[in-house]
Structures are given as C-alpha cells and as structure tokens.
N, C-alpha and C positions, 0 to 999 in steps of 0.2 A: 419512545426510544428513537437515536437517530438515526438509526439505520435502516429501523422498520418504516419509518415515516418518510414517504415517496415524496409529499410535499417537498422536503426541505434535499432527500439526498436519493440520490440516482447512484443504483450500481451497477456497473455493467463487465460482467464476463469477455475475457479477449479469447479467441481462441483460431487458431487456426488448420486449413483442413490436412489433418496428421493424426492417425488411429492418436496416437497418446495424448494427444494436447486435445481432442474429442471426448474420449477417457475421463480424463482430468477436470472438464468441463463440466461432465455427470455428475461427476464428485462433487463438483465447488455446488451444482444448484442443488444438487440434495438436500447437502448440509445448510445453504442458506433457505430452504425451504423451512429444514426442522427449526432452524431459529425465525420462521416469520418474515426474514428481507426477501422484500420483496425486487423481481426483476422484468422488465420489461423490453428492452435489448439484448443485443449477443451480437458484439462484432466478430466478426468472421476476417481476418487479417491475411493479407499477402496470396489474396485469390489470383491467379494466373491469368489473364485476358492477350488476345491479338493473334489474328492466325498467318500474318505471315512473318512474325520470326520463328525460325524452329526451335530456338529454345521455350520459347513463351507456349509455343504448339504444344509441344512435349511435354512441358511439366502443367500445362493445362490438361493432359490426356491425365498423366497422372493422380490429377487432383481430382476430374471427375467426379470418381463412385464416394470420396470422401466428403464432397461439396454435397452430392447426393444425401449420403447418410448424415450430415449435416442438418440439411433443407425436412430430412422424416423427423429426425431425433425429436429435433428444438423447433418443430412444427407449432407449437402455444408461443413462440416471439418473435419479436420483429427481429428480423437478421439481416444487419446493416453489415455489408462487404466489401472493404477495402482491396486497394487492386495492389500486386507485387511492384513493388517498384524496382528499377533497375539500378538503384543506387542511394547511398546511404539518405535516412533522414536526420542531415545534423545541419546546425545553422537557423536563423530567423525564418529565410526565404524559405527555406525545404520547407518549414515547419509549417510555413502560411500553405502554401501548395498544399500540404497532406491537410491542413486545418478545412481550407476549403475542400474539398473532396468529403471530409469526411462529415461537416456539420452544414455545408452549405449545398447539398449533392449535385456538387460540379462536376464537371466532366474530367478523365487524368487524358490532357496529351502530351505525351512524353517527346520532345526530339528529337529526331535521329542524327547520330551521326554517324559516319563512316565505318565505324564497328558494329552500330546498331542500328539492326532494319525496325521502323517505323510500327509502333502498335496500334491496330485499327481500333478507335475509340467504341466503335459500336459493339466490339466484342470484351471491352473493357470496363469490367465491374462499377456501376454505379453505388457510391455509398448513401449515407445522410443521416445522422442524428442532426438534423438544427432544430427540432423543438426541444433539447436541450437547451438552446440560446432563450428561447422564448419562455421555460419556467423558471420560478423566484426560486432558485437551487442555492443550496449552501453547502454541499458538499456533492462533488463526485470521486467516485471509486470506481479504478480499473483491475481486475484480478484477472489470472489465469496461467499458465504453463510457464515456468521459465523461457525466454526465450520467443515469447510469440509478439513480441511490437506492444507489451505496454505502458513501457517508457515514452518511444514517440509518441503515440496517440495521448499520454496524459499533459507534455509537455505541448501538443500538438491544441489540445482542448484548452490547457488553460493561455494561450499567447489566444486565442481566437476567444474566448472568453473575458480576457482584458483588453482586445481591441474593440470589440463590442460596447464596453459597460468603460469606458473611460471614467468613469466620475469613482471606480469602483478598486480597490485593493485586491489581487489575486496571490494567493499562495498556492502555488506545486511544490510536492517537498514528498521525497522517497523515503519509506520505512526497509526497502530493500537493502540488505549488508553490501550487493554490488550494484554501486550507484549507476547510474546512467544518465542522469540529468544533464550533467555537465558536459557530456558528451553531448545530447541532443541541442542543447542550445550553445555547443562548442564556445563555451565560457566557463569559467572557473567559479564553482558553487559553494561546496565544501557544506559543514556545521554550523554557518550562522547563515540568518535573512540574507538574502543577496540580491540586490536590482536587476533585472538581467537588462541586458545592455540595447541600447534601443528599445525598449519598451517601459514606460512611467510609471505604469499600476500593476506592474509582475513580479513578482517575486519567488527564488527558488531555495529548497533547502534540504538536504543531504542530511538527513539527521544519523550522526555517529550513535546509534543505539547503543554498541557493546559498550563504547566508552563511559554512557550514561551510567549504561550496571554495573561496570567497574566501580566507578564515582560511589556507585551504591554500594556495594561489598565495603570497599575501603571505610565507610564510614560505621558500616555495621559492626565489622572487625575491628574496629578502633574503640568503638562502645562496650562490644562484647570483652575484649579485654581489660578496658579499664574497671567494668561490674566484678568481670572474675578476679582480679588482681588487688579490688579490694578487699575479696572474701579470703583470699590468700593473707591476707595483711593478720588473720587471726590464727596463720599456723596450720590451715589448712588446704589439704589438696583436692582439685576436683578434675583431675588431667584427664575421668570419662567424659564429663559435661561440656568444656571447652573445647575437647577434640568434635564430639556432637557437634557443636552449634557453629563450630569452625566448619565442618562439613557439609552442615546445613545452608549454612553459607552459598561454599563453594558449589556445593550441588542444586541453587536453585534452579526453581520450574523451567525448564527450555522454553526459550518468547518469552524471557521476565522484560527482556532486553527491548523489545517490539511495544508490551506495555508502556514502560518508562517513556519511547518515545512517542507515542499516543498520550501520554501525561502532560508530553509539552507541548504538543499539539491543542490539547484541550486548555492549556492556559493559556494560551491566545483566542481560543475561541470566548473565553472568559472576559479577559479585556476586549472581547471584540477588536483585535488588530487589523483582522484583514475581511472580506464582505464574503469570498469564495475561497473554496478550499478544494485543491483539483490532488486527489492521493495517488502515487504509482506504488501498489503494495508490492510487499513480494511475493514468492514464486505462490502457488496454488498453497501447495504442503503447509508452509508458515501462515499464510492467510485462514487455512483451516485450523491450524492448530490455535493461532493467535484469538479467532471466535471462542472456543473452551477455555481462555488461558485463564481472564479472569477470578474464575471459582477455582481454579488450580494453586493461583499465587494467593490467594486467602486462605485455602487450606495449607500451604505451607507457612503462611505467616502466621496461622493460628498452632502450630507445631512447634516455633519459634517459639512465639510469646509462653506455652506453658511447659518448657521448661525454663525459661527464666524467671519463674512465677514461683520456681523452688526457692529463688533466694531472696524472695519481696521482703521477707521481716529479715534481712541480715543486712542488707545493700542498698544503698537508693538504687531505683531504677529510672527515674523519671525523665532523664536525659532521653534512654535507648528504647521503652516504650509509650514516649511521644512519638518518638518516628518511627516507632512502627504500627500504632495508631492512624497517623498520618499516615502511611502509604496505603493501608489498610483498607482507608477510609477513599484513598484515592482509586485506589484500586474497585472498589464498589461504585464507586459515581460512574466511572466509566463506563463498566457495567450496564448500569442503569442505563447510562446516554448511548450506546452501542446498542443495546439491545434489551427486552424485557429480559427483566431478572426476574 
C-alpha cells in the first residue's frame, strides 16, 4: 500500500510546542500506527530562538516545558525544528528561505531592523529533513493541528523539491476546504493545474472537494429519479423509497468529499502526470477521519445499491448502477493504494 511503503512515501506529522497541537499529535501517530504508516520524523514548527529580543525570550520561556514534553513524548523520532519566524511565509523568496532551513539545515539569520532587535543564530533552532531530497519519494504528506504551518512547509518542500529535480514534474495540491496554497505562493491557484510562476516544473492545486460531491449528488439524484419516475409510469407510488434514497443521498459519509478528491488525485497518478506529489492535508480530525472513510463510503454504497435492487425486474437500472459500481470500485482501489485493506 502507498502509505505503508516508506520507499515510495514519507509522512510527516507537524506539530508545534502547544498542549493541543502535542495532544493532537498522539492522536494522529496512534491511529497511523493502527493502520501500519509508518513515520520517521516530526516537525516541531515555530520553536522560539534569540535571547536578546524580549519577545523571542519570552515566548521561548514559554515554550520551554512544552519543547521539553515534546523532546520525552516522541523520543523514538527524529524531531526536525523549525525556528518562529517573524513574519509571514508567502512568496517565492520566503518560501526558498524557509526551504532551505528546513531540508538543507541552514542556519535562519533574520535582519534586523529598527523595530526588531537581532536574533542570535546560535540560540536559533536548527532544522533539516534533506534526506528527503536524497530518496526516490513519490509522495509526501504533511498532517497535523489546524493552524500549525503545514501549508508553508508543504509549499515550502515542494518549490525546493522542483528546484532540485529540474528534469522532474511537481505537484502540491490541498485536500483542505481552507486553502492556503495560494497564499503561500501569493499567486492565484484555484481548482485546476496551475504553473506557479517562476518556477517550470511546479505545480499547484486547490482541489474544490465539496463541489466534486455536489457534482456527485446531482448526478445520483438525476439517476435516482429518472429509476423511480419510471416505476411511477405504472401508477404506482413509492414516496417511502425515494424520500429514502433522497436522504441517503443527502446524508452521505462526512469525507465522501476528501475521497472524491483523492480519486482525482489518483488519476494522475495513473497517467503518470507529474513524478512528485508534495500533500498539505487537512486539519488532524479530517485526516483521521478520512483514513476510516474508505470502508465507510462502501458501506453506504452497499445500502444504496440494495434498495435499488427492489426494483431490478421492473426498471432498467443499468445507467445508476454502473456508477455506482464504478465509484464503488474506486473507492476500494484507493483503499488498497492507501493502505492494507
């Protein structure tokens, strides 16, 4: 499977030092544990370093015992530490800056200016995943707390990932409902492939998941109507079974939406489009839920499919389950390619 297989895909936990986003972090390796993904980093994001600004002092005192409980907790991994920055990571440049610190373990000297006193480099967290650069990876994933940096850091991996591998096709592309891509590479990304600008072999993509499922509802309610509206054609009412399957519908598995757009994910991976594939998922919760979701949306397709199995000798069905055959079937592949089924 491709998530259990280190070879091909590197996942890496973000998390930074904050009782909840610590928390949240237990959670996420548990659960990847019970499914087998394996993990071997844990960035540690927006560590505080420099002792003569007092703000930097200060919320370095702060973080301390957290960095501490940090360093016991997740004592079985390498815990690669990115340092706080004093200002936003959006843009090329920024993104090369935070690239190198984070995969090339450069050193952050920040500039001072006139409102801001000087951060001593030596008291300023060293990071480094660059044996990253160095294995045949086809996928990386970044999870963890809403909110803890792992947008930039994916956006940040995959520009230093396509400057590296010029001869190579990179895609970053967000499963999260609040994008930030487009922010981080302060360029306009949206729902399809997009160049980002100054860079040749990068590519980014905002995948509209809800509208996917919409896409999908509408079509099933298009199906499911025109089945029942033939059975109507002989005088008969079934206003239980349609309001049912209307409902069904409407109430599909929460992450049907995240599926769908990991379905179009994976038909790229199929054509082979692009050589790397750098993920910024979303928050922890949906990242959890979306590893179970799988065997979730099959069992509700298989709910679907028999009761429309009521009216096989009355109706053609062969339109509405084909597709749902077909998603059926896509939905198990994933599966499979995710994770041992």
């Amino acid at each position: 499977s491709l998530l259990s297989n280190s070879q091909l895909t590197e996942f890496v936990p973000v998390t930074i030092p904050e009782p909840l986003s610590i928390n949240e972090t237990e959670r996420l390796l548990l659960t990847l544990k019970e499914h087998k993904i394996p993990v071997r980093n844990i960035l540690v994001n927006r560590v505080a370093g420099g002792e003569e600004c007092p703000f930097c002092l200060s919320r370095r005192r702060d973080q301390q015992k957290h960095v501490r409980e940090i360093e016991e907790k997740f004592a079985a991994y390498n815990l690669i530490k990115m340092p706080l920055f004093p200002h936003e990571i959006r843009g090329i440049e920024a993104l090369r800056e935070f690239a190198e610190i984070l995969l090339e373990k450069a050193s952050y000297s920040h500039k001072p200016s006139f409102l801001e006193p000087p951060l001593e480099i030596s008291s300023t967290p060293t990071a480094g995943m660059s044996d990253l650069l160095k294995k045949d990876l086809q996928f990386i994933l970044f999870g963890g707390k809403g909110g803890v940096g792992k947008t930039s850091i994916a956006a940040a991996t995959a520009l230093r990932m396509a400057r590296c591998n010029p001869d190579k096709k990179v895609l970053v592309f967000s499963t999260d409902p609040a994008h930030s891509l487009s922010d981080s590479f302060d360029c306009p990304i949206g729902d399809k492939i997009t160049l980002i600008k100054d860079v040749n072999n990068l590519y980014g993509l905002e995948i509209d998941a809800g509208r996917l499922l919409e896409d999908l509802k509408k079509e099933y309610k298009a199906d499911i109507e025109e089945v029942l509206d033939k059975f109507l054609g002989g005088g008969m009412d079934i206003k239980f079974d349609r309001e049912v399957m209307t409902e069904l519908i409407s109430l599909s598995p929460p992450g049907l939406d995240e599926i769908m757009a990991l379905k179009k994910i994976m038909e790229f991976v199929e054509d082979r489009e692009f050589d790397f594939y750098i993920l910024d998922s979303a928050a922890t919760g949906h990242l959890l839920r979306f590893l179970e979701l799988p065997g979730l949306v099959r069992d509700w397709l298989k709910t679907l499919f028999r009761l429309l199995l009521k009216y096989k000798g009355v109706v053609r069905l062969t339109s509405l389950a084909e597709r749902m055959v077909d998603l059926s079937k896509s939905v198990r592949e994933i599966q499979e390619t995710l994770m041992d089924a």
